[in-house]
N, C-alpha and C positions, 0 to 999 in steps of 0.2 A: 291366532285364536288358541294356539297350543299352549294348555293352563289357565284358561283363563275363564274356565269353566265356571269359576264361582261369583263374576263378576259379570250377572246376565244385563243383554243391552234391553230396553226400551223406547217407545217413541215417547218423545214430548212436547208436545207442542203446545202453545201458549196464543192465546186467542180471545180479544174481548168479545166472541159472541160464539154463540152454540154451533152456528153455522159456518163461523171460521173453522171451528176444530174438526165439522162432516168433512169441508171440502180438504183440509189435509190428509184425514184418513182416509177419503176415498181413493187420493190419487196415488199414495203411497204403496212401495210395494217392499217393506223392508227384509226378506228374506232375500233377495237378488244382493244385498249389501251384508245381511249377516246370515248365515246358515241356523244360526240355535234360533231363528227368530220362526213362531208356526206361520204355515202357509194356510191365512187364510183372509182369503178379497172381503171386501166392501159386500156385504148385505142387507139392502133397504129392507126386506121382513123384516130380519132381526131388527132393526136399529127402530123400525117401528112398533116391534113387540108384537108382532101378528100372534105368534102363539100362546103370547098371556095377554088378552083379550086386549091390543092395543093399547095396552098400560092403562086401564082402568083399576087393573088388579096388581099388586107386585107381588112378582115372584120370591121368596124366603127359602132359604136354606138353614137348619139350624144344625150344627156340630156337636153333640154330647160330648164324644171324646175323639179323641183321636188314635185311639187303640194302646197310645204308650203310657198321654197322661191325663188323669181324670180330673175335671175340675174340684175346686175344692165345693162342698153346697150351697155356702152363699151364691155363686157363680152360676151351680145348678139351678139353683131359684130363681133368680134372675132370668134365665133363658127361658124356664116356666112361665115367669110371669109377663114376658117379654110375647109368648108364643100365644099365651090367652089372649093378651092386647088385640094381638094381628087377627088373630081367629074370629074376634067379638068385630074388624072393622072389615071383615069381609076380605081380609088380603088373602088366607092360607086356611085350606079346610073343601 
């Protein structure tokens, strides 16, 4: 692992159905294999979205900036108008 810090691992798994790709995740425990990997198990809440109303609602996050660099405005405008959308179908608000 020494150096090779900028070449971070991931799982991938490949799966013709949804419930393929649960059952690899859950049994999986990749930090036992790679150290940079985070330590954290299979959580059916989460994966059911108990805390954003059982995905009736989706959750949004929207970036302005990133402190170093500002988008240009068309790009602003767009997140605007991107943010109105979600607001007006009940996603965010």
């Amino acid at each position: 692992m020494e150096g090779q810090d900028s070449i971070l691992s991931v799982l991938g798994p490949l799966s013709s159905s949804l419930s393929g790709v649960k059952v690899f995740m859950k049994s999986q425990k990749p930090w036992l294999r790679d150290p940079l990997v985070s330590r954290k198990k299979w959580d059916e809440d989460e994966y059911q979205l108990i805390d954003h109303g059982g995905g009736k609602r989706m959750c949004f996050g929207i970036m302005w900036d990133d402190g170093n660099v500002v988008p240009h405005p068309p790009i602003i405008r767009g997140l605007e108008i991107t943010k109105k959308a979600l607001i007006t179908v009940g996603h965010i608000g």
